[in-house]
N, C-alpha and C positions, 0 to 999 in steps of 0.2 A: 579529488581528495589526494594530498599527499601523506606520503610516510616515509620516514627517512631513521634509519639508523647505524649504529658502526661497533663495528667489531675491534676487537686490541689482542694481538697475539705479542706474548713477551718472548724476543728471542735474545740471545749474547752476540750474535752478529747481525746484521743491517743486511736486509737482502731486498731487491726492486722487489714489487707486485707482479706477480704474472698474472700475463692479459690473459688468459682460461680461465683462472681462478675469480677474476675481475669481471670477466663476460657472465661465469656463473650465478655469482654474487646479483648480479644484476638482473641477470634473466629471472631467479628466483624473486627478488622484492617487485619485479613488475607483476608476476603471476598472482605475488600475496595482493599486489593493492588492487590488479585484475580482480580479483578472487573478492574481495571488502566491497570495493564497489558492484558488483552484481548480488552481492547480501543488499547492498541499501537499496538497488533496484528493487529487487525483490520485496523487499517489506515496503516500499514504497507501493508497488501495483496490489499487494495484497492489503492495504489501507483503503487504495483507489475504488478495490471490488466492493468492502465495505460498504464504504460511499454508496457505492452505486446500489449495494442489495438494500440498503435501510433506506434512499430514495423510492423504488420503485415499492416497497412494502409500506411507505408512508402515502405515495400515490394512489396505493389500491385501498389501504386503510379509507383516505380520504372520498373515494367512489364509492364503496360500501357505506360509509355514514351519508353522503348524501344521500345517497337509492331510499336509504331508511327513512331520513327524514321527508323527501316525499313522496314516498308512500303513508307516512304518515299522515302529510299533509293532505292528500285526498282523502284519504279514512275518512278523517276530524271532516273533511268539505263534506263529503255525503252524507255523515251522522247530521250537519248543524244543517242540509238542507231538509225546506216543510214539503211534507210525503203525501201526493196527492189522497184523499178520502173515494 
């Protein structure tokens, strides 16, 4: 990600940049876009986790509905067997 922006000081005389003022400038917008980019990591791995907790809770959903349906299916098998006299 880039981020770029610029400042305008109005002065009545023309003076060079000084490189402290120019190294500062700089060291700050690296820190902000540092700083932007570990926000987007962040809500990237906490989407990931999502993912990952509604997988493992759909998986176990899915083992519980089957256990049920066979146990069911034995039930129904032993009711529909003929019972010795």
């Amino acid at each position: 990600m880039k981020c770029s922006a610029s400042l305008s000081f109005r002065s009545k005389e023309i003076r060079e940049p000084e490189e402290d003022i120019l190294q500062l400038f700089a060291t700050l917008g690296s820190l902000i876009g540092q700083s932007l980019y570990r926000k987007q990591l962040e809500e990237q791995l906490r989407q990931s986790q999502k993912m990952d907790a509604i997988g493992h809770l759909a998986g176990r959903a899915s083992r519980t509905i089957s256990t049920i349906f066979l146990q069911s299916s034995k039930a129904l098998h032993r009711c529909s067997e003929p019972k010795p006299v």
